[in-house]
PDB file of the backbone (N, CA, C, O) and the ligand in Angstrom, with CONECT records:
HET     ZN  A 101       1
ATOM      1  N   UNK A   1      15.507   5.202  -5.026  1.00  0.00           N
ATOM      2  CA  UNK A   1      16.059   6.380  -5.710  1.00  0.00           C
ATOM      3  C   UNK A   1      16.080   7.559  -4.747  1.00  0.00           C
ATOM      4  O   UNK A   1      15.155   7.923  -4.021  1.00  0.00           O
ATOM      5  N   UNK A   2      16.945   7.940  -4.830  1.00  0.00           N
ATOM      6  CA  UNK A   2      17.343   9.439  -3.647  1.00  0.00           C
ATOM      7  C   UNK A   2      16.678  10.474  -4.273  1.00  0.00           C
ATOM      8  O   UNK A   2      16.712  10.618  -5.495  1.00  0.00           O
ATOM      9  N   UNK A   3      16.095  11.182  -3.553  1.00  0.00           N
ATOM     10  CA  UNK A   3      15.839  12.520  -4.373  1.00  0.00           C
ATOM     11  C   UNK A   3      16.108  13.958  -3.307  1.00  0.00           C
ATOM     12  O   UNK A   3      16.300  13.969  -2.091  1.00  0.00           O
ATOM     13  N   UNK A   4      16.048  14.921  -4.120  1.00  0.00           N
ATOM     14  CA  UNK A   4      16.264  15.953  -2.438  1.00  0.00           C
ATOM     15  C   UNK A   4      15.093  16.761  -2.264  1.00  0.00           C
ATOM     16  O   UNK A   4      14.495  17.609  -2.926  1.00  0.00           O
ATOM     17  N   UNK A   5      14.959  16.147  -1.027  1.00  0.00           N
ATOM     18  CA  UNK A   5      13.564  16.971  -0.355  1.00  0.00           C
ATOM     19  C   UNK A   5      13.549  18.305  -0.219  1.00  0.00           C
ATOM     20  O   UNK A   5      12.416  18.781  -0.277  1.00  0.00           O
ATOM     21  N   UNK A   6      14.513  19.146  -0.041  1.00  0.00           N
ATOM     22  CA  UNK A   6      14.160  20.364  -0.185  1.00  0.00           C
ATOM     23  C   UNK A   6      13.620  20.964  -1.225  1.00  0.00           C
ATOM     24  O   UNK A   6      12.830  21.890  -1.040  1.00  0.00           O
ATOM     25  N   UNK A   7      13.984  20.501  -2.617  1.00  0.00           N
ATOM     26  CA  UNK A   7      13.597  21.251  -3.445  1.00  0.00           C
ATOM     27  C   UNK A   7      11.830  20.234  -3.869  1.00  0.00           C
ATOM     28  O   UNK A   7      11.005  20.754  -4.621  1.00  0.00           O
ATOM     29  N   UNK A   8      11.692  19.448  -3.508  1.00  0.00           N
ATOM     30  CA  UNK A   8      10.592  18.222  -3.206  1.00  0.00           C
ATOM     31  C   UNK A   8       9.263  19.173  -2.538  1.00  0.00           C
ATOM     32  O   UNK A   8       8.123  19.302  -2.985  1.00  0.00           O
ATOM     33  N   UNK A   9       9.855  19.737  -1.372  1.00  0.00           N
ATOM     34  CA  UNK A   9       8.969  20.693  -0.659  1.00  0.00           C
ATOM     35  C   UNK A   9       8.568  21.767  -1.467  1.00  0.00           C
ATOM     36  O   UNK A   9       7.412  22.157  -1.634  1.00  0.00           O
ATOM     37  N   UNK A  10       9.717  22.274  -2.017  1.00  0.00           N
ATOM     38  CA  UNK A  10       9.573  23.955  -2.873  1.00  0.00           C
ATOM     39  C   UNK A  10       8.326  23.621  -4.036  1.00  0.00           C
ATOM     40  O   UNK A  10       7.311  24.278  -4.268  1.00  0.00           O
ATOM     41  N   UNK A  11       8.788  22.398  -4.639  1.00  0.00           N
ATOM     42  CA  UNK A  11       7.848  22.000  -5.581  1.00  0.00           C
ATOM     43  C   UNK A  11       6.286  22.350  -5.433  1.00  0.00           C
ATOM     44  O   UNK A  11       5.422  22.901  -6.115  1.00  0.00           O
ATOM     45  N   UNK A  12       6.419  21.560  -3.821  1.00  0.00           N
ATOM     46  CA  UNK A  12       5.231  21.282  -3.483  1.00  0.00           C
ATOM     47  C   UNK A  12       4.160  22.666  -3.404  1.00  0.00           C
ATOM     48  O   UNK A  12       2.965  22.873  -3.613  1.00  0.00           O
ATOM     49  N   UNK A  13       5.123  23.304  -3.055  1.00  0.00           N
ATOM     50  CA  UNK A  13       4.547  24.988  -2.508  1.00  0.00           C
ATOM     51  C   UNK A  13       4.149  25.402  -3.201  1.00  0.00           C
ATOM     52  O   UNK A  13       2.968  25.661  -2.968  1.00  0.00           O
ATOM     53  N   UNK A  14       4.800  25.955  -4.975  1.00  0.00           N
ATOM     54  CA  UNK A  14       4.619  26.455  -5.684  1.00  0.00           C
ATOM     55  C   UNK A  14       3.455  25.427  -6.212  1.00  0.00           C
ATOM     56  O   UNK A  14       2.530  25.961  -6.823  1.00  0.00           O
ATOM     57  N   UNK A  15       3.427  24.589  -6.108  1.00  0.00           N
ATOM     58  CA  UNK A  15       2.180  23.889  -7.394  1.00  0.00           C
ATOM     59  C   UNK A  15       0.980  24.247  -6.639  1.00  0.00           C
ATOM     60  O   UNK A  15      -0.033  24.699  -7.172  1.00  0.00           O
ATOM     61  N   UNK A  16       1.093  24.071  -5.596  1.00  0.00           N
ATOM     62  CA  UNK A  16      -0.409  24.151  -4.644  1.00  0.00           C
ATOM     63  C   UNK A  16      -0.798  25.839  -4.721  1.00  0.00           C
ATOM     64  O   UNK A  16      -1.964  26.213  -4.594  1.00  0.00           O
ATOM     65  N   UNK A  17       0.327  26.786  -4.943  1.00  0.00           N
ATOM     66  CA  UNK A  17      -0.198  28.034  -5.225  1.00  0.00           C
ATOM     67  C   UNK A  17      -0.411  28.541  -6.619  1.00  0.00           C
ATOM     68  O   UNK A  17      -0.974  29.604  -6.881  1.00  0.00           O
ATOM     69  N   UNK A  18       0.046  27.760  -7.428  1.00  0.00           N
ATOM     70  CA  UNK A  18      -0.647  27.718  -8.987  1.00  0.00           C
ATOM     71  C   UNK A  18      -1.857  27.526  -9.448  1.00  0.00           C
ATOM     72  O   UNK A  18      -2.492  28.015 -10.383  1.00  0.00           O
ATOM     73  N   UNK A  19      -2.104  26.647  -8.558  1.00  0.00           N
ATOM     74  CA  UNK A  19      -3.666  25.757  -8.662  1.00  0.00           C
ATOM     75  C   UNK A  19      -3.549  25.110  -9.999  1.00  0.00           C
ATOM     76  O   UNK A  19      -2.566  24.380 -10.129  1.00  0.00           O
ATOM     77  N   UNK A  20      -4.191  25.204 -10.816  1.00  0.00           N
ATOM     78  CA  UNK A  20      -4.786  24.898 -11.888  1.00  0.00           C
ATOM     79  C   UNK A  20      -4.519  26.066 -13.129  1.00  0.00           C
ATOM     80  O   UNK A  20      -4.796  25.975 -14.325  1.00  0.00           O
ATOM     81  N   UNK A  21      -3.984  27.003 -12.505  1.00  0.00           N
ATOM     82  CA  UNK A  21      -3.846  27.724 -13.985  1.00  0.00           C
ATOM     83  C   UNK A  21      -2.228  27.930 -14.016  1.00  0.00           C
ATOM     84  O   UNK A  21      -1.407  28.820 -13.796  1.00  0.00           O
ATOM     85  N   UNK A  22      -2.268  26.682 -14.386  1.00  0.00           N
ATOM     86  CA  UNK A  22      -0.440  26.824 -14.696  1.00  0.00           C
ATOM     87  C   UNK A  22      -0.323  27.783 -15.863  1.00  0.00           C
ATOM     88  O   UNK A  22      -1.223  28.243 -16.565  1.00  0.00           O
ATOM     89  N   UNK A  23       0.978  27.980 -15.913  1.00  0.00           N
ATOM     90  CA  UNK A  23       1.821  28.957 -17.276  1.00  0.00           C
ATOM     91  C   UNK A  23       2.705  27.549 -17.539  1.00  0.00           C
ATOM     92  O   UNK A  23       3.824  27.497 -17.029  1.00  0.00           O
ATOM     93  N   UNK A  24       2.299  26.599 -18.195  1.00  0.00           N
ATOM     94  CA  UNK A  24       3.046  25.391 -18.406  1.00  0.00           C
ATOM     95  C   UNK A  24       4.576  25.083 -19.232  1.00  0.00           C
ATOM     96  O   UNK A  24       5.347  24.150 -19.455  1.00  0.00           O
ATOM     97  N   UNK A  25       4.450  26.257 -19.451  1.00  0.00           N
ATOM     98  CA  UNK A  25       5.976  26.166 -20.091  1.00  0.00           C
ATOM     99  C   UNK A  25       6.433  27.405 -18.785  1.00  0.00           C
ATOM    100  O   UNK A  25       7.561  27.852 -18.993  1.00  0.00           O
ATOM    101  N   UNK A  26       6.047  27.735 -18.081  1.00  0.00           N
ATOM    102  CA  UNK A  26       7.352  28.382 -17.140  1.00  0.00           C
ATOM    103  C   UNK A  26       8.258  27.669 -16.439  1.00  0.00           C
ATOM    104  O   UNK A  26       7.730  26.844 -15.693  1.00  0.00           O
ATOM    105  N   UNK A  27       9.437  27.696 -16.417  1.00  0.00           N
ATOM    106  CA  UNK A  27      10.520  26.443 -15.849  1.00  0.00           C
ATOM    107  C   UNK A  27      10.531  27.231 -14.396  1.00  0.00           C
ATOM    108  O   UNK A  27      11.511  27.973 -14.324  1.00  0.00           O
ATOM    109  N   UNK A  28       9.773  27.257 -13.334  1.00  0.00           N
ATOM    110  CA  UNK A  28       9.788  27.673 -12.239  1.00  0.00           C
ATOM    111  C   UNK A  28      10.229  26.223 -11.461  1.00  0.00           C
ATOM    112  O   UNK A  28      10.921  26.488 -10.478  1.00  0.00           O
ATOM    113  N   UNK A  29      10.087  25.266 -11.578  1.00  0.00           N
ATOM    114  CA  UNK A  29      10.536  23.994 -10.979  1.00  0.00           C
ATOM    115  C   UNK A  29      11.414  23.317 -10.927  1.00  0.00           C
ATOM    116  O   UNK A  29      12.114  23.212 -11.934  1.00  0.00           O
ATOM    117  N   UNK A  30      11.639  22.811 -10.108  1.00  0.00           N
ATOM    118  CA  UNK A  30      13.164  22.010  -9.943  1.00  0.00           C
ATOM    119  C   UNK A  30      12.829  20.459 -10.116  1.00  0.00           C
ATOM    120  O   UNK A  30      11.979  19.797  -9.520  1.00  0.00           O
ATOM    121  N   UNK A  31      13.839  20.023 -11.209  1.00  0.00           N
ATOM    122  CA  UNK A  31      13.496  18.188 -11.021  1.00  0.00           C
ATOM    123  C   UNK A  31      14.072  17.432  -9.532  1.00  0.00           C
ATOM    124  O   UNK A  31      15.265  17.687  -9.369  1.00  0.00           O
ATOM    125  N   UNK A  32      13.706  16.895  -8.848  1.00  0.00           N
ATOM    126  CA  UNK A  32      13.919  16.398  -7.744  1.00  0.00           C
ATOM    127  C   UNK A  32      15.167  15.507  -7.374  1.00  0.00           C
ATOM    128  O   UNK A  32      15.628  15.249  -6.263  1.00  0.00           O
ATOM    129  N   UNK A  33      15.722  14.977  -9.069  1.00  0.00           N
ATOM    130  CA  UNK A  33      16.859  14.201  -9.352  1.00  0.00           C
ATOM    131  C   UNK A  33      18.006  14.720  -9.434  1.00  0.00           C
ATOM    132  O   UNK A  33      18.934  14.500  -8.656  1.00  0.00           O
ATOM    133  N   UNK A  34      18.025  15.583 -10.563  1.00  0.00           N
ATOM    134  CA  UNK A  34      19.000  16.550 -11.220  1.00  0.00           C
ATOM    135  C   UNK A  34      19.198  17.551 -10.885  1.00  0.00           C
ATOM    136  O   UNK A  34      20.363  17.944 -10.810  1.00  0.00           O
ATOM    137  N   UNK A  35      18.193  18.316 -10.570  1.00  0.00           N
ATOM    138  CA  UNK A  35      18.092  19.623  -9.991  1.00  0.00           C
ATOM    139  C   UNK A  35      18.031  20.827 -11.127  1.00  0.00           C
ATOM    140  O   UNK A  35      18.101  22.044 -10.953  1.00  0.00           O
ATOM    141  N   UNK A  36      17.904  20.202 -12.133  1.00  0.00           N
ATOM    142  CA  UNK A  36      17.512  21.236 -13.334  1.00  0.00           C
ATOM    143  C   UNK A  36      16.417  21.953 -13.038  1.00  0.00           C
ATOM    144  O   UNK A  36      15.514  21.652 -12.257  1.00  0.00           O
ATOM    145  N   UNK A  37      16.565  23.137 -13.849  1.00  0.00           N
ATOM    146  CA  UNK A  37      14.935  23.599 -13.962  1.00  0.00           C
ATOM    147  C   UNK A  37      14.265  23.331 -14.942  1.00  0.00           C
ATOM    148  O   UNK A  37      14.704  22.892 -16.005  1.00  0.00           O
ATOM    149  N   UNK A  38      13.013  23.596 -14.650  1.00  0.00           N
ATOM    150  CA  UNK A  38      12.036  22.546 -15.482  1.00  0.00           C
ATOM    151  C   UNK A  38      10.464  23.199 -15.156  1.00  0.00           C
ATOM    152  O   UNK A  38       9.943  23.506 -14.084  1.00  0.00           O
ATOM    153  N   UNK A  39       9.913  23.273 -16.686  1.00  0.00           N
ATOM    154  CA  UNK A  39       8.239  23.732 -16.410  1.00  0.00           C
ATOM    155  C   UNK A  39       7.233  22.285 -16.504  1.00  0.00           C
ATOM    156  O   UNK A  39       7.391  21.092 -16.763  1.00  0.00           O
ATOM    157  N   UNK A  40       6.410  22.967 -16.223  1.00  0.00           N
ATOM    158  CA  UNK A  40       5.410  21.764 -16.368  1.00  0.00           C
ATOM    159  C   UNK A  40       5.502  20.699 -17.697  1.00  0.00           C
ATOM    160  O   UNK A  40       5.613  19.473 -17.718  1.00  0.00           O
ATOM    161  N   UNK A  41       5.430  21.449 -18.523  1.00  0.00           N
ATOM    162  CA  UNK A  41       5.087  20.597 -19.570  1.00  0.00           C
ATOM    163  C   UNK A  41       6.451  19.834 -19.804  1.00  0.00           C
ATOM    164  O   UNK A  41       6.458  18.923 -20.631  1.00  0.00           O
ATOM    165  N   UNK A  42       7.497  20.126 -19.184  1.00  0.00           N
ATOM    166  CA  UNK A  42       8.558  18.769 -19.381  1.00  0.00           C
ATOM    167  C   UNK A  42       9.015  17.990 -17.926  1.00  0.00           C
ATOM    168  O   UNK A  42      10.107  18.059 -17.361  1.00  0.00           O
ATOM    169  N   UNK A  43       7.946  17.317 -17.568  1.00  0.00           N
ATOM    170  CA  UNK A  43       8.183  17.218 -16.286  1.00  0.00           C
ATOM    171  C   UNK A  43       6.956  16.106 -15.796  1.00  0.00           C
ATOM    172  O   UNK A  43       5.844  16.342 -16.270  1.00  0.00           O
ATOM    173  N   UNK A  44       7.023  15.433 -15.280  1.00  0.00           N
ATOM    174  CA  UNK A  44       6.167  14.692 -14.373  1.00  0.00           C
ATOM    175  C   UNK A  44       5.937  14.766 -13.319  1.00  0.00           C
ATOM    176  O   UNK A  44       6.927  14.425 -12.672  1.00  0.00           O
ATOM    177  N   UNK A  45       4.725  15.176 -12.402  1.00  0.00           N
ATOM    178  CA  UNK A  45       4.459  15.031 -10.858  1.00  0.00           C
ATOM    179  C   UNK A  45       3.211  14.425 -10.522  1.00  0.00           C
ATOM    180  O   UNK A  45       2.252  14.438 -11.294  1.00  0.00           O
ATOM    181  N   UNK A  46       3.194  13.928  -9.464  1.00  0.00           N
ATOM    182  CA  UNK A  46       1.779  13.997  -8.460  1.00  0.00           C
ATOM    183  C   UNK A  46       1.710  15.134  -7.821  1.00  0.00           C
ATOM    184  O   UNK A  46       2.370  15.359  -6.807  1.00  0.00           O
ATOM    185  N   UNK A  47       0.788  16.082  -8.428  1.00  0.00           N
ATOM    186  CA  UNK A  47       0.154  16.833  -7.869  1.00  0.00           C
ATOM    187  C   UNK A  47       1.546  17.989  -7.409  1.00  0.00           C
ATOM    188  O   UNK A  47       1.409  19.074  -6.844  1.00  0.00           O
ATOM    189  N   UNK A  48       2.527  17.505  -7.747  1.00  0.00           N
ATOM    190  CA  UNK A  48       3.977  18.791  -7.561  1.00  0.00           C
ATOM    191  C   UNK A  48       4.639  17.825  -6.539  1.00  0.00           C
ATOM    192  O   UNK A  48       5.690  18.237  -6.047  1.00  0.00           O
ATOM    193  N   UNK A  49       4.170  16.543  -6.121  1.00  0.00           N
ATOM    194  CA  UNK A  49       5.199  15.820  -5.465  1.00  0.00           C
ATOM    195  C   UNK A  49       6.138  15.098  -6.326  1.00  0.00           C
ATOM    196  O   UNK A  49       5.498  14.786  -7.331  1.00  0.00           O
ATOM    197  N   UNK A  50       7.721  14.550  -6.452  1.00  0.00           N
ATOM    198  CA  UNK A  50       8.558  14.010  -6.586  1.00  0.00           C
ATOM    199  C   UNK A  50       8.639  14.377  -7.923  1.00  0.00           C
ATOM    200  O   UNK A  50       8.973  13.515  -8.737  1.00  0.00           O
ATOM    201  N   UNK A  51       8.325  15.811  -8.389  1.00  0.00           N
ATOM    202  CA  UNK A  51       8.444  16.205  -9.481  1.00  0.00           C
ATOM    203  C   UNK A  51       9.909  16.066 -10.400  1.00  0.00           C
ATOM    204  O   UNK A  51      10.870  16.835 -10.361  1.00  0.00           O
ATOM    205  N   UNK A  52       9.803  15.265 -10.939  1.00  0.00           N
ATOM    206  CA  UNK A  52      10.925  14.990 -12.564  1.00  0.00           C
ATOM    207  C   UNK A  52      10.743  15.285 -13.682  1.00  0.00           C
ATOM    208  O   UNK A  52       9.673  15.313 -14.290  1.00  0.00           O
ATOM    209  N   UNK A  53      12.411  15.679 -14.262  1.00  0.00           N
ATOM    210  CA  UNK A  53      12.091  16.541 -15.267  1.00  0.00           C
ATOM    211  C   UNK A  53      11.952  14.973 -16.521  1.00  0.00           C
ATOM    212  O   UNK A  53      11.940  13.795 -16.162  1.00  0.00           O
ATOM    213  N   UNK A  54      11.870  15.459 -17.888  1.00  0.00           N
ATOM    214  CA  UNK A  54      11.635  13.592 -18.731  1.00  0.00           C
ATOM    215  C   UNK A  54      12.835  13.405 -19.128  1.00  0.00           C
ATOM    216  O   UNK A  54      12.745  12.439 -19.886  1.00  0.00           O
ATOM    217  N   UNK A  55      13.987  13.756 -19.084  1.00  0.00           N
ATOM    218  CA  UNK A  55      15.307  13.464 -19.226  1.00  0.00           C
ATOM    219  C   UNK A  55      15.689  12.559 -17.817  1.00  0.00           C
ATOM    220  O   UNK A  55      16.592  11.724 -17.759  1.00  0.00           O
ATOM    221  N   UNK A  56      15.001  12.844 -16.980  1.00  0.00           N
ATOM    222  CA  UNK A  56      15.340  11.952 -15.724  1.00  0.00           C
ATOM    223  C   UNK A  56      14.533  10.714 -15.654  1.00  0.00           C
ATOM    224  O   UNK A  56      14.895   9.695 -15.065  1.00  0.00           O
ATOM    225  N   UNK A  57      13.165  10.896 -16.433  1.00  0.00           N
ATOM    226  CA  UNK A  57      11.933   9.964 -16.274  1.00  0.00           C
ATOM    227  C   UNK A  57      12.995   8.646 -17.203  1.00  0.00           C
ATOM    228  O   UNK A  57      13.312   7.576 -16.683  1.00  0.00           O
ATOM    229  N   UNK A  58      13.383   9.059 -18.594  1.00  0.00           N
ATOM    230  CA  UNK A  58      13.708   7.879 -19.411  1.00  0.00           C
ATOM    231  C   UNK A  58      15.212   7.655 -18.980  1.00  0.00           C
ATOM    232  O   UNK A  58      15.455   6.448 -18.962  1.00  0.00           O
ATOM    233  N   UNK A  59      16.041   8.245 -18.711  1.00  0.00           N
ATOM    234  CA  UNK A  59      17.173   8.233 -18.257  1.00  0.00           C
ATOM    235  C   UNK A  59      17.578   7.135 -17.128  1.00  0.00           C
ATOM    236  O   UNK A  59      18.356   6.185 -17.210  1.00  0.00           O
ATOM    237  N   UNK A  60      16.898   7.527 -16.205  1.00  0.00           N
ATOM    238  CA  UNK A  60      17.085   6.901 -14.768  1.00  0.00           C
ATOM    239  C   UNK A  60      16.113   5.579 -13.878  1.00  0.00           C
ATOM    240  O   UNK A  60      16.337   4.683 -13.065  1.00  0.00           O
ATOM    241  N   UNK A  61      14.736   6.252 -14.775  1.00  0.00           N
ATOM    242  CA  UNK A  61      14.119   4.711 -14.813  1.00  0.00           C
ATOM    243  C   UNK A  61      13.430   3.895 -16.584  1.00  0.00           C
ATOM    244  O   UNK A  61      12.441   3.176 -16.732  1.00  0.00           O
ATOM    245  N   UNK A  62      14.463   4.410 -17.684  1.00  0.00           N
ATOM    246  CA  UNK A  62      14.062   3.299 -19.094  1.00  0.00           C
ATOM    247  C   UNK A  62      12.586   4.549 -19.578  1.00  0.00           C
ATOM    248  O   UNK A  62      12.428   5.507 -20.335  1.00  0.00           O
ATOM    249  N   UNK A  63      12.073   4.046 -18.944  1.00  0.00           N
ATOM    250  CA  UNK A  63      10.539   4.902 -19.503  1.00  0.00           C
ATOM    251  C   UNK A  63       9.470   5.501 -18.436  1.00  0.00           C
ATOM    252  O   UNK A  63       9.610   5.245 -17.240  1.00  0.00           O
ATOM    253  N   UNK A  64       8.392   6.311 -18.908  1.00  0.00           N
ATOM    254  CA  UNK A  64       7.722   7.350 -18.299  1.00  0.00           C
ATOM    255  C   UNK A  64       6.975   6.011 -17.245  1.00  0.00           C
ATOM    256  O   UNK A  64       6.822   6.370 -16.078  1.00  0.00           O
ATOM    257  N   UNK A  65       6.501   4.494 -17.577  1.00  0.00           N
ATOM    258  CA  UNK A  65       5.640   4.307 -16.749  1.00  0.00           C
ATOM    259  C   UNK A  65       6.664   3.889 -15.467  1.00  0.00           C
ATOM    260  O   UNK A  65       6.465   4.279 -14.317  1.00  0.00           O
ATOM    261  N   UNK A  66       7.431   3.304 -15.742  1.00  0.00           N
ATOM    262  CA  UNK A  66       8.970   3.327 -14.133  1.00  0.00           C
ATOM    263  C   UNK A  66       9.114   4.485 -13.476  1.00  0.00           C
ATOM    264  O   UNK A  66       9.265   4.581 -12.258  1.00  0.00           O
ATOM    265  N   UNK A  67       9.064   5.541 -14.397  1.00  0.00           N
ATOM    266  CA  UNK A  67       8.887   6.741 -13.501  1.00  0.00           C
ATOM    267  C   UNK A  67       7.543   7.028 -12.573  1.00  0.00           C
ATOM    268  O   UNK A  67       7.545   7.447 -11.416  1.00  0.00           O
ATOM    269  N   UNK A  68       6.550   6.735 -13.281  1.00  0.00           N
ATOM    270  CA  UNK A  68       5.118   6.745 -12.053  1.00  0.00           C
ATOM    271  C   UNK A  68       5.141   6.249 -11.335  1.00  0.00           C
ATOM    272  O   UNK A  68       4.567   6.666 -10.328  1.00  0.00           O
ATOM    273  N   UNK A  69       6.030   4.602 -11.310  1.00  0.00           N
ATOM    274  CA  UNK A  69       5.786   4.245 -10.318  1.00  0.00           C
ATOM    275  C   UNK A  69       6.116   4.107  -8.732  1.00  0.00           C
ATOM    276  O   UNK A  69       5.511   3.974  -7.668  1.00  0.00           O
ATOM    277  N   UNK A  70       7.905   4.257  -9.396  1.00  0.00           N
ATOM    278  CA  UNK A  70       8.578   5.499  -8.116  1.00  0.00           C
ATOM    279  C   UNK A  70       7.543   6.329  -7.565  1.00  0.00           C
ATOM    280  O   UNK A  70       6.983   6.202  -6.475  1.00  0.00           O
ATOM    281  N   UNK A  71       7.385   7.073  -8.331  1.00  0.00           N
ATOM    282  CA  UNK A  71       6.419   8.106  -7.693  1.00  0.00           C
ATOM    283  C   UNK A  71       5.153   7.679  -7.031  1.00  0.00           C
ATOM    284  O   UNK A  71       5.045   8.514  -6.133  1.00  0.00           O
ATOM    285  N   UNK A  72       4.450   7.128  -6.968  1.00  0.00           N
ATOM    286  CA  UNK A  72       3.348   6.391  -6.781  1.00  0.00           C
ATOM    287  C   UNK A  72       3.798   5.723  -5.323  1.00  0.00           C
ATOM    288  O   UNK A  72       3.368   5.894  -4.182  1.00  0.00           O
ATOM    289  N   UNK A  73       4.673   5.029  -5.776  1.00  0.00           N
ATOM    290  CA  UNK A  73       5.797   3.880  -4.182  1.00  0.00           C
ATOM    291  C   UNK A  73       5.869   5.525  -3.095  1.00  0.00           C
ATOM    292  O   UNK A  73       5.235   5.681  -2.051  1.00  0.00           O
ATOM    293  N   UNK A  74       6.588   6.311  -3.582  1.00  0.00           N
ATOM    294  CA  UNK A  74       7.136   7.626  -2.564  1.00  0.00           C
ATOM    295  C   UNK A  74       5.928   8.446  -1.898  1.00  0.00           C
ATOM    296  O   UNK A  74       5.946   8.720  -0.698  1.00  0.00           O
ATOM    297  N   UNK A  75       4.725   8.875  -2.872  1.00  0.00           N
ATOM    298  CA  UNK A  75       3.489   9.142  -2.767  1.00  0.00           C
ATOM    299  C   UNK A  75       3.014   8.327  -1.552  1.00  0.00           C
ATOM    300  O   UNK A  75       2.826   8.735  -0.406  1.00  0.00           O
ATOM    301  N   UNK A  76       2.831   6.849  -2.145  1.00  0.00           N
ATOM    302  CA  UNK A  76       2.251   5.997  -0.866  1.00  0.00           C
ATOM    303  C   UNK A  76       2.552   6.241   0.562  1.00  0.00           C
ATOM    304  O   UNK A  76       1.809   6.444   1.521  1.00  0.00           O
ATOM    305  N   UNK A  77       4.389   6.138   0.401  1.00  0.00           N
ATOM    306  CA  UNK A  77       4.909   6.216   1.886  1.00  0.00           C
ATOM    307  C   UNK A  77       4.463   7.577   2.848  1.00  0.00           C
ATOM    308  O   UNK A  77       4.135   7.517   4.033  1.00  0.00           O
ATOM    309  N   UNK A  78       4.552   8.930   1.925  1.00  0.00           N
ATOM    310  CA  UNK A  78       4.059   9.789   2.452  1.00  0.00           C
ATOM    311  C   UNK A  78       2.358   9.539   3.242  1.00  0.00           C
ATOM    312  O   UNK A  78       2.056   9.995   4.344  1.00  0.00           O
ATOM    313  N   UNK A  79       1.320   8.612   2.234  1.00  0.00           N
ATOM    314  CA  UNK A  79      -0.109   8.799   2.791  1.00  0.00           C
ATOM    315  C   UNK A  79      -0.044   7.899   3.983  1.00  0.00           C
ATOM    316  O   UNK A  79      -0.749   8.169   4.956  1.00  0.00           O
ATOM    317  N   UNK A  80       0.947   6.580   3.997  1.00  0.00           N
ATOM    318  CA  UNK A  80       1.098   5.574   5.451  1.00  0.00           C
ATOM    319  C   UNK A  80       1.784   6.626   6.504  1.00  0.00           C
ATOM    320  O   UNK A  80       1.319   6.667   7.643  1.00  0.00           O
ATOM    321  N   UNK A  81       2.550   7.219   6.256  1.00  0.00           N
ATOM    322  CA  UNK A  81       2.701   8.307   7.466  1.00  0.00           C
ATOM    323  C   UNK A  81       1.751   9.170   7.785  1.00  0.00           C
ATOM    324  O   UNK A  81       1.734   9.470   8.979  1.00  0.00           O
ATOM    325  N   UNK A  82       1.234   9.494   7.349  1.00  0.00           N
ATOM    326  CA  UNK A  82      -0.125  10.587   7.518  1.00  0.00           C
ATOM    327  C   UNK A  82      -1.057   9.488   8.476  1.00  0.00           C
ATOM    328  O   UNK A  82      -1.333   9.632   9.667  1.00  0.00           O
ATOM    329  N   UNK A  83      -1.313   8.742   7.885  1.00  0.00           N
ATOM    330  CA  UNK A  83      -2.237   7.341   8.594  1.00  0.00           C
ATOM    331  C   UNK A  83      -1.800   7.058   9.565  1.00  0.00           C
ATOM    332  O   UNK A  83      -2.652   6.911  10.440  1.00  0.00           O
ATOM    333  N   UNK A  84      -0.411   6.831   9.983  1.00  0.00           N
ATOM    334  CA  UNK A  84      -0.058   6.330  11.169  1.00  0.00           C
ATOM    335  C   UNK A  84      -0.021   7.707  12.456  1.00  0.00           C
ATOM    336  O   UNK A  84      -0.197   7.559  13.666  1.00  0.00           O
ATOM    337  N   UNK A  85       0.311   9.225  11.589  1.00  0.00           N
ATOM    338  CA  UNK A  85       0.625   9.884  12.356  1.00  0.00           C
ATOM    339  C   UNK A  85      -1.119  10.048  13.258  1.00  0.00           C
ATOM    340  O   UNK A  85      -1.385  10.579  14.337  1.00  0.00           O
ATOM    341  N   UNK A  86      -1.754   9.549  12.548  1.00  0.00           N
ATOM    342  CA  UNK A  86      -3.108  10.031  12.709  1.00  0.00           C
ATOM    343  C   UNK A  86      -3.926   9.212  13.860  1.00  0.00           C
ATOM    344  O   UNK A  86      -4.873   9.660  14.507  1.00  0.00           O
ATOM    345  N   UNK A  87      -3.300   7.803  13.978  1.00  0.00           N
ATOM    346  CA  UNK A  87      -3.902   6.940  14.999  1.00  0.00           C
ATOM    347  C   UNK A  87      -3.920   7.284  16.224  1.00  0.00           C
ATOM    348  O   UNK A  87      -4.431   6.544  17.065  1.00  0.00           O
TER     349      UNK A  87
HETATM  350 ZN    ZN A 101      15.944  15.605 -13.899  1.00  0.00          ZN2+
END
């Protein structure tokens, strides 16, 4: 599944400067698919990576657990690069 990294990155930025006290209904986020905006609470991420909005989760992969696992597969590839960059 393609997604676009730029807004992948933006995600990333903003969640890591939220921390933990989200405003969960603010649609400050972009789904990574569609490019809608989208707040937390309609949306799936790791941690603000490969963040999707749930119109994309059931849409594009049937249901929410196809969607983790994309995410999970994309997640991985990112931590084997980290690992390799690291040897
Ligand atoms: Zn979407």
């Amino acid at each position: 599944m393609k997604y676009n990294q730029k807004i992948n990155l933006e995600n990333i930025k903003k969640f890591s400067v939220s921390g933990i006290f989200f405003d969960t209904d603010n649609k400050k986020f972009k789904c990574v698919l569609c490019e809608r905006k989208v707040a937390i609470s309609g949306s799936t991420s790791i941690g603000g990576h490969f963040l999707i909005c749930n119109n994309c989760a059931y849409e594009k992969f049937g249901d929410y657990a196809e969607a983790r696992k994309w995410q999970q597969q994309e997640f991985n590839k990112i931590l084997e690069k980290e690992q390799n960059n690291n040897e």
